[in-house]
N, C-alpha and C positions, 0 to 999 in steps of 0.2 A: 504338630506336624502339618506341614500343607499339601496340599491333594493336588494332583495334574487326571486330569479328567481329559484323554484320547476321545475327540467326534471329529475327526477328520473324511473318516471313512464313506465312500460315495459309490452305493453298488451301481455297475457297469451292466449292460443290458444282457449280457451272457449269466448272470449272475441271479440265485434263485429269487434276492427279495426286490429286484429290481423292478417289477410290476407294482410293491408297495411304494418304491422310491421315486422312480421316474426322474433321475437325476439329482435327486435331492441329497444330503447328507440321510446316512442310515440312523441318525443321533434324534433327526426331526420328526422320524415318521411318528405316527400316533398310536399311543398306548392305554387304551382307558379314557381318551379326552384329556391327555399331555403327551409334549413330547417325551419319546422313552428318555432323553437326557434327564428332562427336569425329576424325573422320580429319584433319578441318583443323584444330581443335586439337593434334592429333597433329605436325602438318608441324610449328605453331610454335612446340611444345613442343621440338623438336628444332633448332628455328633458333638464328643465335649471332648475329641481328641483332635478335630483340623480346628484348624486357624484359618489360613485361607484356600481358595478355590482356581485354579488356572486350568482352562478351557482349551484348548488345540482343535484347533480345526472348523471353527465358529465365531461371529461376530458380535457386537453389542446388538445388531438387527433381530437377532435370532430370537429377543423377547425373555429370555430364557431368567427363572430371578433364583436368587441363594440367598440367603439371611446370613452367610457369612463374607468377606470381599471378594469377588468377585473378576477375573481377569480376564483378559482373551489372546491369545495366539491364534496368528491366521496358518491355514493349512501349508505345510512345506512336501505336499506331495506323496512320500511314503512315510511307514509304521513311523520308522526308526527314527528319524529326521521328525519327525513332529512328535515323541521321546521328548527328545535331546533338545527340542526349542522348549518344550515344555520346562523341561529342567532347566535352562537357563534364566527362564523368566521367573522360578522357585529362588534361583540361587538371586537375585536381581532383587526380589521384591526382600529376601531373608538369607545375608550372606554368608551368615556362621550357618544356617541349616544344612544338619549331611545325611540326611534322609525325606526319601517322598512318598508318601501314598501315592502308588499308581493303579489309574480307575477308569475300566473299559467304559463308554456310556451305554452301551448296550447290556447291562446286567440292571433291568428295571426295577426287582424285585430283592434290591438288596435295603437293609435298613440299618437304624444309626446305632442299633447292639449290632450290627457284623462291622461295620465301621472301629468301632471303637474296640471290638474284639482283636481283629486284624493289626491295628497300631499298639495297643498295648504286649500282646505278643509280642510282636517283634523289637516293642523296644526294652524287652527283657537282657537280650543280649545286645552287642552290635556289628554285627555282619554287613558283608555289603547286597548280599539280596537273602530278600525271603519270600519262598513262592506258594501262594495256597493249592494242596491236593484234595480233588474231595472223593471220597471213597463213593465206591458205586452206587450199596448199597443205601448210602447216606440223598446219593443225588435220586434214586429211583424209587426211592419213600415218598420225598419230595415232589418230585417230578415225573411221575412213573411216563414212559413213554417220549422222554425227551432228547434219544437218540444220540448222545453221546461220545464223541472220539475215544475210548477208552487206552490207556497205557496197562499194559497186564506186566503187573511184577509178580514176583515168588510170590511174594505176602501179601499183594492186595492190588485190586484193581481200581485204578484212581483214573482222573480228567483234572486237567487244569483251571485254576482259578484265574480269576479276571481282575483282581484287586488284589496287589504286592505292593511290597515297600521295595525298594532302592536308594543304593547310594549317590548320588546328586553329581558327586565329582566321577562317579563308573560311567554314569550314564553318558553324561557331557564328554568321553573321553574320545582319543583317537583311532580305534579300535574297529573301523567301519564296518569293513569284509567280513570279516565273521559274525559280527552283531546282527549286521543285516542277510544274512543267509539263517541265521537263528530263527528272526523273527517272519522268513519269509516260509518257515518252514513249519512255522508253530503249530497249525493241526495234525501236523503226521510227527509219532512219539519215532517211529522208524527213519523218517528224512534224520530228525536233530540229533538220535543216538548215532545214527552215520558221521554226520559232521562232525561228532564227539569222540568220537575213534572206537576201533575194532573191540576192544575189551568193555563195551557199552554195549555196543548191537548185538554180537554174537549171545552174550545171556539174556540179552533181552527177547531175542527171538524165539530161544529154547526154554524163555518164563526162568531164567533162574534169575535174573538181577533185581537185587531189593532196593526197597525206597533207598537206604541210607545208602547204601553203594552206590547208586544211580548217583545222590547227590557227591557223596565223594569225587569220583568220577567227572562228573559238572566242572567241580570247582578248581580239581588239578587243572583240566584242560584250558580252561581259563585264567587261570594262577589269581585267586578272587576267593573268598570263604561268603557262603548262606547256611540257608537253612529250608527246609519244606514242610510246609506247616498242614499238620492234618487237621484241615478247616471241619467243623461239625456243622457249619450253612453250608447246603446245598446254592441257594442264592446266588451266592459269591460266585461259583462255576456256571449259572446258567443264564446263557449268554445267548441272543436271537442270530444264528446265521443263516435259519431254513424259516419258511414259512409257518408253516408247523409248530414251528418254536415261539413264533407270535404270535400265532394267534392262543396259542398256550398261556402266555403270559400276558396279554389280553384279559383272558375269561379270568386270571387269577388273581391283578390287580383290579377287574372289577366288583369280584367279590369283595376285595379288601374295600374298596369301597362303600360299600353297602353294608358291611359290617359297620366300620368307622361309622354312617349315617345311623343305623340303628341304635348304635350307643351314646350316640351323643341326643339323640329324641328324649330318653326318658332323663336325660341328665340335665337336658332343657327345660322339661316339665317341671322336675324339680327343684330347677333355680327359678323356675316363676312361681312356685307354692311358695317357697320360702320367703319371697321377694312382696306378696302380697299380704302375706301372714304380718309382715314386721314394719309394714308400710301402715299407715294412719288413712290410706283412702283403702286398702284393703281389709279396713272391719266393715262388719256389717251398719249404714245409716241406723241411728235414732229415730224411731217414731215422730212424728211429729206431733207436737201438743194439740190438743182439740178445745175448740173455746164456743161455747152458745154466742148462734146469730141474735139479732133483735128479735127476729119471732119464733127464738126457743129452739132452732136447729143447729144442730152443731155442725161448725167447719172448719177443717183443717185450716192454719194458721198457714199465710203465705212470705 
């Protein structure tokens, strides 16, 4: 499956991480000494479920590297519209493909087991979307303190995930108006159940509407079949939109850091034991023979 990776996104000066940005893509800013993109290029560079890589909203300038091929689309302005360019250049590079990995770049802290979690899921059945929920309790293990949009259903209080699949031809479709009122509404669960109609909001308000009915719900209104997958990575939902949140994830990939470094030290040490033990300059020198001078002292032979 190939991956459409959204960095279009350019915080505006009213905007909380705008002081990290200063007009820059939110995709560039620095995370650990990378940009937060490259970390989630990184996860699926390392996956054995993508194939290839398509970028929205960034250039071949931006530096940025994948070990898988690599694409770019340039920015078309809003969410939806650089979607949908996205998916065309899927459908372009692979034209029987009828699904996408789609991948916020702002989830730094995602890696190639949620990758490949998320794709095999979904392509158990085939639906035309499948959207990751992560339970609260799941994100605030993980992330305690990470402040969260929370959606409160009957049975469980979840926040959206930031890596779904989709169907290629839904996306690219003609459908504008209401897609892009979805997507402009995506942090508030009360804007989208409005959009969705009366028999969404009203039990959502009063805590009676369940996941699966939510998703029912969804899919008539749209006349479209998914599915909502309860993600067990918190990861996957934790996305930088407050400062707070980055420098969160900051201090968290650079432990990952320092981990990696510390493991790989004695795994060094140990390919150079091994490496000198088996090597013929790493024995120990021969003595060297000793032979009597003419007046009876012995000297090392040169």
């Amino acid at each position: 499956m190939d991956a459409i990776v959204s960095a279009g996104g350019v915080p505006v000066p009213e905007e909380p991480l705008y002081p990290y940005t200063l007009g820059r893509p939110k995709a560039m800013v620095d995370v650990a000494g990378r940009p937060m993109i490259q970390w989630v290029l990184d996860a699926l560079s390392d996956s054995k479920t993508v194939e290839n890589v398509v970028v929205v909203g960034l250039t071949e300038k931006s530096g940025l590297k994948c070990r898988k091929k690599l694409y770019y689309v340039s920015n078309q302005g809003k969410m939806l519209e650089n979607l949908r360019a996205g998916a065309r250049k899927a459908l372009e590079i692979n034209r029987k493909a009828e699904h996408a990995l789609l991948v916020s770049s702002d989830i730094p802290t995602i890696s190639a087991e949620m990758v490949d979690w998320v794709v095999n899921t979904a392509s158990r059945t085939n639906e035309d979307i499948y959207y990751n929920v992560i339970q609260r309790e799941v994100m605030e293990k993980r992330f305690p303190g990470s402040k969260r949009t929370w959606t409160r259903l009957k049975d469980m209080e979840v926040c959206g995930g930031d890596m779904n699949v989709g169907r290629l031809s839904l996306i690219v479709g003609d459908d504008n108006d209401t897609w892009e009122k979805i997507t402009d509404a995506r942090k508030s669960p009360f804007k989208q159940a409005s959009l969705i109609g009366f028999n969404t909001i009203v039990p959502l308000f009063f805590r009676q509407l369940t996941l699966e009915k939510a998703v029912q719900n969804i899919m008539a209104r749209f006349d479209i079949t998914g599915r909502a997958l309860i993600c067990p990575y918190a990861e996957v939902g934790m996305d930088v939109d407050k400062p707070h949140q980055l420098e969160m994830l900051r201090a968290d990939l650079k432990k990952r850091l320092k981990k990696a470094e510390k493991a790989a030290k004695p795994a060094g040490k140990a390919k150079a034991r091994a490496a000198a033990k088996s090597s013929p300059r790493g024995k120990k020198p021969l003595k060297k023979p000793v032979r009597s001078s003419p007046k009876g002292k012995k000297t090392a032979r040169r």
